[in-house]
TORPA-4810 file (N, C-alpha, C, O; in nm, 3 decimals):
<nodes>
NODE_1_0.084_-0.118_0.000_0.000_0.000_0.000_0.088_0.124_0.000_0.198_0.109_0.053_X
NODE_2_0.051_0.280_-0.065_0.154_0.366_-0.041_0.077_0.429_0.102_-0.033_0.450_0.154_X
NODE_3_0.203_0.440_0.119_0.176_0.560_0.240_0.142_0.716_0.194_0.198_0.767_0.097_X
NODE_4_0.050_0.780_0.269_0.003_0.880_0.252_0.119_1.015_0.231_0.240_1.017_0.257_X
NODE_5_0.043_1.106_0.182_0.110_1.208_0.110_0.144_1.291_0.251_0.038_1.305_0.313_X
NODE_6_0.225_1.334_0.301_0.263_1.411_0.359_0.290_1.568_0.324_0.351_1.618_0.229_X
NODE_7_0.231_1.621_0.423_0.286_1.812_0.371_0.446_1.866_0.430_0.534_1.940_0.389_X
NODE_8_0.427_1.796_0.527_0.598_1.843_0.556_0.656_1.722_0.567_0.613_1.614_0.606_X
NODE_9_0.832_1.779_0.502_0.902_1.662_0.514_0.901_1.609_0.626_0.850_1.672_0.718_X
NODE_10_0.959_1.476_0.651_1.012_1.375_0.781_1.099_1.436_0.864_1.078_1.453_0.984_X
NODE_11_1.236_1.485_0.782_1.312_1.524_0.867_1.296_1.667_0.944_1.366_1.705_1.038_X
NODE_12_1.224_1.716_0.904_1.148_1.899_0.958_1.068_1.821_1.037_1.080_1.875_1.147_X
NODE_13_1.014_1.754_1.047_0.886_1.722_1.113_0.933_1.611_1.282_0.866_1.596_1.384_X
NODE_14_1.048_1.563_1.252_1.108_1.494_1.331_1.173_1.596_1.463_1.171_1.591_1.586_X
NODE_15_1.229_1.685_1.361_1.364_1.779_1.427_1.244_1.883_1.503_1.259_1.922_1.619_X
NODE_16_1.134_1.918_1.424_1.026_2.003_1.555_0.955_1.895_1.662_0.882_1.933_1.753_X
NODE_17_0.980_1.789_1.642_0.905_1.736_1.775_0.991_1.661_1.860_0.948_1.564_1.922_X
NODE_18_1.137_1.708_1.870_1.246_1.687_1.947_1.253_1.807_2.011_1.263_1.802_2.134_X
NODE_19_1.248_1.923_1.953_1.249_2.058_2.002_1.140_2.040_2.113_1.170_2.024_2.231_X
NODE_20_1.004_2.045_2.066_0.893_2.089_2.133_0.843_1.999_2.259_0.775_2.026_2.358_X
NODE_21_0.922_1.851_2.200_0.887_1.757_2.323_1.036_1.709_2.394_1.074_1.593_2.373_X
NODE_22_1.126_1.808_2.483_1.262_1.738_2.479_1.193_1.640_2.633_1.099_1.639_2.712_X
NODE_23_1.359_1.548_2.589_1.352_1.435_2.710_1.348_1.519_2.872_1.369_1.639_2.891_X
NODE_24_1.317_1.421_2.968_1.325_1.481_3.049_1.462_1.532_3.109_1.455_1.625_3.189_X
NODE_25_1.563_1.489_3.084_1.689_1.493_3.122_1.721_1.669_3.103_1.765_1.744_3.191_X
NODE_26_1.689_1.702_2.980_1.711_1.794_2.901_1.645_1.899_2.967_1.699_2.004_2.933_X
NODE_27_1.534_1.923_3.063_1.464_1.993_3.156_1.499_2.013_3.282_1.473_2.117_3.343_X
NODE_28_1.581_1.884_3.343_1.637_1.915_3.411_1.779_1.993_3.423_1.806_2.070_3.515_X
NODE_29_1.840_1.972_3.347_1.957_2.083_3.283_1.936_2.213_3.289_2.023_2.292_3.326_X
NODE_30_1.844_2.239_3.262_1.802_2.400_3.244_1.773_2.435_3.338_1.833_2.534_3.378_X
NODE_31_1.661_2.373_3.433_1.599_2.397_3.540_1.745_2.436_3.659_1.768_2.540_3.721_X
NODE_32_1.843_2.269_3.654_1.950_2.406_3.691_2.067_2.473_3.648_2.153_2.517_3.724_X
NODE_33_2.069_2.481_3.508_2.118_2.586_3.479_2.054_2.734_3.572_2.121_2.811_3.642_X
NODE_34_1.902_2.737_3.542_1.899_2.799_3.646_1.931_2.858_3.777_1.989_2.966_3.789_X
NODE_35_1.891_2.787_3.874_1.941_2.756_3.986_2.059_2.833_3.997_2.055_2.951_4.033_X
NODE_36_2.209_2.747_3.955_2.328_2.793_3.966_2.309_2.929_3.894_2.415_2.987_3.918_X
NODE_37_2.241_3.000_3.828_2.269_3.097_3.791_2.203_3.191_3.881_2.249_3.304_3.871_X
NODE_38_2.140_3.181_3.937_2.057_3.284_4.071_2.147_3.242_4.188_2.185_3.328_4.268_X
NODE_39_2.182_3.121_4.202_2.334_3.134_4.311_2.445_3.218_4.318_2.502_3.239_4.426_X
NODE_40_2.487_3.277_4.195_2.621_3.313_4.106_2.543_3.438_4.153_2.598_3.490_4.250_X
NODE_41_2.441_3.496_4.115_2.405_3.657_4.089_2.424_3.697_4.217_2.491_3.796_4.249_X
NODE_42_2.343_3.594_4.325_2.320_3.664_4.455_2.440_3.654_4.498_2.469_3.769_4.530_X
NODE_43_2.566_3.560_4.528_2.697_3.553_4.526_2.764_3.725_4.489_2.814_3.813_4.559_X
NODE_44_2.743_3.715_4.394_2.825_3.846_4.324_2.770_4.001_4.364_2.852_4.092_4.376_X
NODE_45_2.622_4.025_4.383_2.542_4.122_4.433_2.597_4.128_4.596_2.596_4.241_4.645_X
NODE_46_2.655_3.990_4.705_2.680_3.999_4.795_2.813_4.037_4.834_2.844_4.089_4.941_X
NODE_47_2.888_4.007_4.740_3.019_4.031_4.754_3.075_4.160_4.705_3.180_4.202_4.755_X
NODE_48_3.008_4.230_4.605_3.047_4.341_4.550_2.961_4.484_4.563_3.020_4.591_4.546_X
NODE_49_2.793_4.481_4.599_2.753_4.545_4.611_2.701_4.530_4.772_2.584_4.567_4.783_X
NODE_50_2.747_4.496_4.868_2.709_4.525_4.993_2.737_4.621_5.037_2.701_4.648_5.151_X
NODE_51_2.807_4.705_4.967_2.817_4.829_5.102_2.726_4.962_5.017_2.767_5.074_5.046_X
NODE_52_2.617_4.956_4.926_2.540_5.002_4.871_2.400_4.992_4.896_2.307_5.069_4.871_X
NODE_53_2.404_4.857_4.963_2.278_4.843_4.997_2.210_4.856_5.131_2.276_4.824_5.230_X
NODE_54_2.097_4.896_5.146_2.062_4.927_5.293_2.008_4.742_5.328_1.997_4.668_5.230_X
NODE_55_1.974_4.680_5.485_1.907_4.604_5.546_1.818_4.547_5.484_1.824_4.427_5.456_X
NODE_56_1.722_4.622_5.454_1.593_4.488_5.418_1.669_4.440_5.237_1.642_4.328_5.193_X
NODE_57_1.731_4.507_5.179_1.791_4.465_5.023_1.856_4.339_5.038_1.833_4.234_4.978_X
NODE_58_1.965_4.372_5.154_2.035_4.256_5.224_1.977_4.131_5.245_2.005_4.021_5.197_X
NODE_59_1.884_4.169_5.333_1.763_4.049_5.407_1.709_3.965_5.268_1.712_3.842_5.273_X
NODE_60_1.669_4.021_5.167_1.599_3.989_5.040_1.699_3.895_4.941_1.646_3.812_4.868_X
NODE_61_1.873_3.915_4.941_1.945_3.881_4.845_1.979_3.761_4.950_1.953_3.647_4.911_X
NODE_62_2.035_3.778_5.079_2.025_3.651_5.130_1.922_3.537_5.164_1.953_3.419_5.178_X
NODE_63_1.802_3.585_5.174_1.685_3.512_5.139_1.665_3.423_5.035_1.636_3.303_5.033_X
NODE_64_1.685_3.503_4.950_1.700_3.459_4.808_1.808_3.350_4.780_1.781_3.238_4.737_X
NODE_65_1.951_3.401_4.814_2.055_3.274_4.812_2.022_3.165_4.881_2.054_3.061_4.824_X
NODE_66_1.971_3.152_4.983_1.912_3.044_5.092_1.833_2.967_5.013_1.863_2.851_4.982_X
NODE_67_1.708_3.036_4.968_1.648_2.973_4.894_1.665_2.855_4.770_1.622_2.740_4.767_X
NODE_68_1.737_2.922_4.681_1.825_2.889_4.579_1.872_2.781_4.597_1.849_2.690_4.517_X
NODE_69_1.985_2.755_4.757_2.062_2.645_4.764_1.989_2.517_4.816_2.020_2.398_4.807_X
NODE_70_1.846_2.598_4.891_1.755_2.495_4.898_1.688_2.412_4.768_1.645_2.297_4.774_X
NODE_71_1.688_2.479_4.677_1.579_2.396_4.554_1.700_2.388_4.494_1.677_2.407_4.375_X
NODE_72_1.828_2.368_4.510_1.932_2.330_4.470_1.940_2.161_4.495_1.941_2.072_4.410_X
NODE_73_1.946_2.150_4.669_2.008_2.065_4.716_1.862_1.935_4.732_1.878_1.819_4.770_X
NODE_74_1.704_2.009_4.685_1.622_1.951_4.665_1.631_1.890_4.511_1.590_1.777_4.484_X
NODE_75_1.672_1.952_4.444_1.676_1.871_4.275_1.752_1.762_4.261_1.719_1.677_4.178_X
NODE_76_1.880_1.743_4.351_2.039_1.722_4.332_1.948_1.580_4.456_2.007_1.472_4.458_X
NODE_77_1.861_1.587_4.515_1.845_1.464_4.619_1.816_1.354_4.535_1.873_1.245_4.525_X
NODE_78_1.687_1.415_4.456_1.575_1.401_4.355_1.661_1.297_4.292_1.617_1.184_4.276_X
NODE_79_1.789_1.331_4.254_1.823_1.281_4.131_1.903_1.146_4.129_1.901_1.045_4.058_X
NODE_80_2.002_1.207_4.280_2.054_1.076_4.305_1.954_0.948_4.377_2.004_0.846_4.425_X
NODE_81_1.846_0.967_4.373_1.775_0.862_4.430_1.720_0.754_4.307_1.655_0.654_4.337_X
</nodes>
């Protein structure tokens, strides 16, 4: 029997539903790419701009780093289990 006529090629059609559906692995990468990258900012905002900032800014960027290393060290449990 032939197979039906297709409007878009195979290989266009393959390569967008690798894009649009990636593995899960590939989500997690990003997710922390993330992560480490809001570690790095608040890192660098703490080390270089502290003497610019008043108390509650402070309170907010270390909050924030805390946070961070928490859904850090929650992904990183996740994974080795």
């Amino acid at each position: 029997m032939r197979e039906p006529m297709s409007f878009l090629p195979y290989g266009f059609t393959s390569t967008t539903m690798d894009i649009l559906n990636p593995k899960k692995s590939v989500i997690v990468d990003m997710i922390m790419v993330q992560i480490l990258s809001l570690i790095i900012t608040f890192s660098i905002l703490l080390i270089f701009a502290n003497q610019q900032l008043n108390a509650s800014d402070l309170s907010y960027i270390m909050g924030g780093l805390f946070g961070a290393l928490m859904f850090l060290t929650a992904v990183y449990s996740r994974l080795s289990h």
